[in-house]
C-alpha positions in Angstrom: 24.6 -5.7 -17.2 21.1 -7.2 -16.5 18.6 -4.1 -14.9 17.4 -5.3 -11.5 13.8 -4.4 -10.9 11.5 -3.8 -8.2 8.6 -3.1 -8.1 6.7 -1.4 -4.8 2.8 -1.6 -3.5 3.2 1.4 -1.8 0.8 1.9 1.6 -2.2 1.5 2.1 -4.3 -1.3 -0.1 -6.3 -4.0 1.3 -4.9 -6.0 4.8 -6.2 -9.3 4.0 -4.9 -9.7 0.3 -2.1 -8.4 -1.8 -3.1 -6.0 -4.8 -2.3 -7.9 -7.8 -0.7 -5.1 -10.4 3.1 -6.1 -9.1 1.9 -10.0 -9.1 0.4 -9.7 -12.7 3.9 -7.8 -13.9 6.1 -10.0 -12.1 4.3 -13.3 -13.8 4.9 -11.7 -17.4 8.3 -10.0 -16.6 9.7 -13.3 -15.6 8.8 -14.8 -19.0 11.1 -12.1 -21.0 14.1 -13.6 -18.5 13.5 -9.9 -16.6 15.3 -9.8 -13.0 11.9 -8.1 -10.9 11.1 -8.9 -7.4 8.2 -7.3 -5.9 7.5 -6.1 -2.3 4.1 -5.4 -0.3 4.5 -2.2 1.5 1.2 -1.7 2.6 1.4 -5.0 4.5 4.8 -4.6 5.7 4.7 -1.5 7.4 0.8 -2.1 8.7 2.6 -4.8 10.6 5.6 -3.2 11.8 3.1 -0.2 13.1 1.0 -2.6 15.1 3.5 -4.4 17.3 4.8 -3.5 21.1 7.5 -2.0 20.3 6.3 0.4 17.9 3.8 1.1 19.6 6.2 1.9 23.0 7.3 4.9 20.2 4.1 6.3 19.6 3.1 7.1 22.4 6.0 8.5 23.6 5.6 10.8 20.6 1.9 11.5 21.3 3.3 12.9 24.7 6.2 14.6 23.7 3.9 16.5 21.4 1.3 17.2 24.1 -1.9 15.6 22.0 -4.5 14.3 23.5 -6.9 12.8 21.5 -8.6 9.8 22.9 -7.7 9.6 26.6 -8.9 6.6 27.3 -6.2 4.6 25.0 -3.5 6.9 26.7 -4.4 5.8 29.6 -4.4 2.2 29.2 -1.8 2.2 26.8 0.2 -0.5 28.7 -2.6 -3.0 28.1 -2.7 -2.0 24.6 0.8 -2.5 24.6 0.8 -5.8 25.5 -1.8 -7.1 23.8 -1.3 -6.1 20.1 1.2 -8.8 19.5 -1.1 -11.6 20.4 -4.0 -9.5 18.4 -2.1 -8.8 15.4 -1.2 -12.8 15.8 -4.6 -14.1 16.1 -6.2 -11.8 13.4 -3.4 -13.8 11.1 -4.1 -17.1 12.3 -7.7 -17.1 13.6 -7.0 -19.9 16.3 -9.3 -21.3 18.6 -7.7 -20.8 21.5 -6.7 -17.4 21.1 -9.8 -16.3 20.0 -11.3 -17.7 23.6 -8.8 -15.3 25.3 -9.6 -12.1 23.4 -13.3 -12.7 24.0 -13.2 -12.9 27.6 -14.5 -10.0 29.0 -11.4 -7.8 30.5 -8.9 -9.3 28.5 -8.3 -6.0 25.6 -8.8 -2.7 26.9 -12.5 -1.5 27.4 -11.8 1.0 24.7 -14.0 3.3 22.8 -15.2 1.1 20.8 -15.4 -1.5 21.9 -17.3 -0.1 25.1 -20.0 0.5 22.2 -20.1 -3.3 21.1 -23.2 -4.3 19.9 -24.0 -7.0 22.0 -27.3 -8.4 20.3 -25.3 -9.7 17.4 -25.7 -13.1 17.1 -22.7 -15.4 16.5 -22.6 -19.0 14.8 -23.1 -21.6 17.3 -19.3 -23.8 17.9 -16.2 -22.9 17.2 -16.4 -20.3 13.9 -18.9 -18.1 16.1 -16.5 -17.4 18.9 -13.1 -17.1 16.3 -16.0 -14.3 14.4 -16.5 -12.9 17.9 -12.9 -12.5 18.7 -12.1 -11.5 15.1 -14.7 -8.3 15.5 -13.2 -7.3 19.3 -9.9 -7.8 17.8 -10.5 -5.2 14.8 -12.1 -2.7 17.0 -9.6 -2.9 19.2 -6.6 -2.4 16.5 -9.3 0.2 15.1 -9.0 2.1 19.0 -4.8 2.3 17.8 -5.6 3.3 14.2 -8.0 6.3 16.1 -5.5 7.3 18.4 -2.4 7.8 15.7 -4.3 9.7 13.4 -5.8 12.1 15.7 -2.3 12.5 17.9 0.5 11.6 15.7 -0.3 11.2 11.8 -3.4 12.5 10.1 -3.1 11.0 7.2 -3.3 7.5 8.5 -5.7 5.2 7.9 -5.9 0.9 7.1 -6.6 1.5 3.5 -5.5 4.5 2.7 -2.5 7.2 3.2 -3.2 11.0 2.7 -5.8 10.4 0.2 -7.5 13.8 1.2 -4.5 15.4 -0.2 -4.4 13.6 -3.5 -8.0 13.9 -4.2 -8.6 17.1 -3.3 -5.4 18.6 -5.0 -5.8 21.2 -7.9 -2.3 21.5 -8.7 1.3 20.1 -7.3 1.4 22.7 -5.3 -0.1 20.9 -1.8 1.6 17.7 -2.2 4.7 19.3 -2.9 4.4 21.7 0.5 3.7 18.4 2.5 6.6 16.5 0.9 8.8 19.3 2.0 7.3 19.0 5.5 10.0 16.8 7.2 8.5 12.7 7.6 6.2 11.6 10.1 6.8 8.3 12.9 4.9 6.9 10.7 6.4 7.7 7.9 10.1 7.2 8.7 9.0 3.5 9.7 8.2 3.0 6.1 11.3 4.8 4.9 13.1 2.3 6.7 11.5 -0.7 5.6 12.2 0.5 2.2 15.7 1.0 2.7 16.0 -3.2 4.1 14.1 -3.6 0.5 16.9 -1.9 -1.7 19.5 -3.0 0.3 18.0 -7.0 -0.2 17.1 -6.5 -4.0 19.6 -3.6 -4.9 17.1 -2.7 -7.9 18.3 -0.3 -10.6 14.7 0.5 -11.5 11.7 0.9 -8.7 8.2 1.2 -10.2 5.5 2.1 -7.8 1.7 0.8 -9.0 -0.5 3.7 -7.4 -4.1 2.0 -8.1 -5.8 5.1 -5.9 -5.4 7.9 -4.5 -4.6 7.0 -1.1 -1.2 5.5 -2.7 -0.2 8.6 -3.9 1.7 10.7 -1.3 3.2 7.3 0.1 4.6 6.6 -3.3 5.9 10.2 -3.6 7.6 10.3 -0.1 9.2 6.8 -0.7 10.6 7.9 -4.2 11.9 11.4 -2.5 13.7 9.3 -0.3 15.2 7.3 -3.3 16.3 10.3 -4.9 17.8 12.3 -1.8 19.9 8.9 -0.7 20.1 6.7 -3.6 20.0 9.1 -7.1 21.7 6.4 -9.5 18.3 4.4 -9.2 15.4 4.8 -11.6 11.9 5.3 -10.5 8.5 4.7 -12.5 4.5 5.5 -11.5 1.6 3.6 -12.9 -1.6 2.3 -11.7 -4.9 3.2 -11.9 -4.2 6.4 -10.0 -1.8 7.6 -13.2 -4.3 6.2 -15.6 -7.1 8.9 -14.7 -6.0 11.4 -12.9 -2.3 12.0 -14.6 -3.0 11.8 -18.5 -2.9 15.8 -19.1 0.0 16.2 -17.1 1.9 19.3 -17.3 3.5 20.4 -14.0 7.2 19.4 -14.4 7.8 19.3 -10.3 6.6 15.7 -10.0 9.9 14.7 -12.2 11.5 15.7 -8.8 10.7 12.9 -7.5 10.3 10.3 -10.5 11.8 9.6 -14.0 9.2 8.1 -15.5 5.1 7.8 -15.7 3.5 5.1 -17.5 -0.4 4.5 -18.7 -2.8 2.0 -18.8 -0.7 -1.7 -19.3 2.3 -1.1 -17.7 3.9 -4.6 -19.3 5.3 -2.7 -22.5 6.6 0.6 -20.9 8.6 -1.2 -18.7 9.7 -3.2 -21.2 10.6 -0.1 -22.9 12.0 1.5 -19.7 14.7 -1.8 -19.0 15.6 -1.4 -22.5 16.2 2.4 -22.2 18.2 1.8 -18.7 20.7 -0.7 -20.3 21.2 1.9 -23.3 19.4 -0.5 -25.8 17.4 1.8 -27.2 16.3 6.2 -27.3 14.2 8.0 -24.7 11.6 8.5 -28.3 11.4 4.4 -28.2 9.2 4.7 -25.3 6.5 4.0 -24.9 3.3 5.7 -23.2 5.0 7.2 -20.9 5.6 11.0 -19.3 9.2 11.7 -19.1 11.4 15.3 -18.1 12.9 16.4 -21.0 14.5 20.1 -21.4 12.8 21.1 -18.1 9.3 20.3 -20.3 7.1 17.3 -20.1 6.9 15.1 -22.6 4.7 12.2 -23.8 6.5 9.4 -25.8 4.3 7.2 -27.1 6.3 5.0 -30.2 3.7 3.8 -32.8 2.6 1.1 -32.9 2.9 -0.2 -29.4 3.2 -4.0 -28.8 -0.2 -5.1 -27.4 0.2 -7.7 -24.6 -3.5 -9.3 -25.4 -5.2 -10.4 -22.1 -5.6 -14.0 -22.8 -2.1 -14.7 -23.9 -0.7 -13.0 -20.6 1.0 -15.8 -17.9 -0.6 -16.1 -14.4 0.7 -13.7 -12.2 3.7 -14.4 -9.7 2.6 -14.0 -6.0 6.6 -15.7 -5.1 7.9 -13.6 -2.7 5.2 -11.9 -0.8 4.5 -12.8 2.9 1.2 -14.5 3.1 1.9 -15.5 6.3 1.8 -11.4 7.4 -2.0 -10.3 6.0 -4.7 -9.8 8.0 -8.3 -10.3 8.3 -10.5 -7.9 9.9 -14.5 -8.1 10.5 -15.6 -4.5 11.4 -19.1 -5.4 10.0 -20.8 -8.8 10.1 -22.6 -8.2 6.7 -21.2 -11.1 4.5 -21.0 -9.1 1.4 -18.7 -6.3 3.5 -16.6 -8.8 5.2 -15.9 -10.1 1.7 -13.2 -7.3 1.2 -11.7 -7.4 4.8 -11.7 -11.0 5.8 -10.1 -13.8 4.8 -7.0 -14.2 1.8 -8.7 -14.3 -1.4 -6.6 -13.8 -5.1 -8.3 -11.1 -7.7 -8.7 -12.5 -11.0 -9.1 -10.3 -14.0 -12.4 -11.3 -16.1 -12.3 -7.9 -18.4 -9.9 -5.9 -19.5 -11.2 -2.3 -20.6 -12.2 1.1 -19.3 -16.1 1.5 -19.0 -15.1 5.2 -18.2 -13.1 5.6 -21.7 -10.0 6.7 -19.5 -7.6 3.3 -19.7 -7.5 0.5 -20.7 -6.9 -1.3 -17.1 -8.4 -0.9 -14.3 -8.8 -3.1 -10.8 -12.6 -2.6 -10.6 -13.2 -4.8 -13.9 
């Protein structure tokens, strides 16, 4: 039986461009005749939060639990609801004719921010100033939603990042562990479900989660809880950047909970390594980098040598499969080199491979 694979960017990356670590594995799995799709959380469930509907739910949530943070978007929360469609539309497509209904004046909600618009900013003359115009009221206005859930329904939310104050400032399991135990947010359940349509579609028997930062973390660990609790015959792996740094002494055997397996640096021969392992092809002491539960005691198997993947012989990665047509681009700030990382679709392209911090040897800022 061939292992099915799928591998997870769990929330929140970038909105305007996928992370590449599942594209880059994908393009080199594919060439060892590996069955892996791939899936885009972070932009799946960023664009099931911001529609009508969902929206309908939160804040009947925000008044069921009597918070009332932000006023002002409670109480023109109809206007908000029927605008984020188009919004969430436009900031996909950028067209010209939308863009001349979001920047008449009345047309969003004169929210908080937007009530603070800096006025004096001047736009390019024709048609790109008035789509960059109605691309900065849009983002402030999808930025007034993003205030109001995490100050009344979730406070970990944020565009780019989920519950990184937890990962980064944890000494020990201990934290994360309390908060997984906590039962799931609005939030939180939307992603659960979106995951569920993604194991049902692929029906993997390995998910690996790439966890580049720490605002990927506690996503990754609630989505793999969920695995475990409703699904237990699937395997589940960590890697990214995230694992590469902050995971490399790791001791506390509680995260094997939630996981079987944590890889370092390259994560092309450990999973590899973890396929072969799954269809009984070869021992657990065949690994290779990677943390595994073994007599209630972690345990580092790391079979020398390993088989280097060298950077230049490595295919172009596989971006089949992820919805383009879904990303978003934002322009909170009109300083080019800003609005680089928020706007527009652009693909990352690896020039080095290395750790100038001696602490992997991959790592997304090269």
């Amino acid at each position: 039986m061939q292992t099915k694979l799928l591998l997870i960017t769990p929330p929140f990356t970038q909105l305007n461009t996928p992370y590449p670590a599942t594209s880059y594995l994908k393009g080199f799995l594919e060439g060892y005749e590996v069955s892996v799709s791939h899936c885009d959380l972070s932009i799946e469930l960023f664009t099931s939060v911001f529609t009508s509907d969902f929206l309908v739910q939160l804040f009947k949530e925000a008044k069921y639990a009597g918070s009332n943070f932000f006023p002002g978007v409670k109480k023109m929360k109809q206007l908000y609801i029927a605008r984020v469609d188009l919004v969430i539309q436009f900031l996909q497509k950028q067209d010209l004719e939308t863009a001349l209904k979001i920047a008449e004046p009345g047309f969003l909600p004169n929210g908080h921010r937007l009530a603070k618009v800096n006025t004096a900013i001047k736009w390019a003359e024709g048609d790109i100033g008035i789509i960059d115009k109605a691309k900065h009221y849009a983002t402030l206005f999808i930025e007034e939603i993003g205030d109001f859930i995490q100050a009344n329904i979730d406070e970990f939310f944020a565009f780019t990042k989920y519950a990184e104050q937890i990962a980064r400032s944890a000494s020990s399991f201990n934290q994360i562990d309390e908060f997984l135990h906590y039962e799931p947010t609005l939030i939180e359940e939307e992603m659960l479900r979106i995951l569920e349509e993604k194991i049902l579609l692929y029906e993997p028997n390995l998910v690996g989660f790439t966890i580049p930062f720490p605002g990927n973390l506690f996503a990754a660990l609630r989505c793999s809880q969920f695995i475990k609790d409703f699904y237990p015959e699937i395997y589940i792996a960590f890697g990214g950047g995230y694992c590469n740094t902050e995971l490399r002494s790791l001791e506390d055997t509680r995260i094997f909970n939630y996981l079987d397996f944590i890889s370092l640096d390259d994560g092309e021969g450990p999973i590899l390594k973890m396929l072969q392992l799954i269809e009984g092809k070869i021992s657990s002491n065949e690994l290779e980098r990677t943390f595994a539960l073994e007599n209630n005691r972690v345990v580092y198997k790391n079979q020398i040598p390993n088989k280097i993947f060298h950077h230049e012989n490595l295919p172009a990665p596989s971006y089949v499969d992820l919805p383009f047509e879904k990303y978003v681009s934002f322009l909170d700030v009109v300083n080019p080199m800003h609005r680089m990382w928020t706007d527009k679709r652009w693909n990352k392209l690896t020039v080095s491979h290395g750790c100038y911090w001696k602490q992997c040897s991959f790592c997304d800022v090269s």
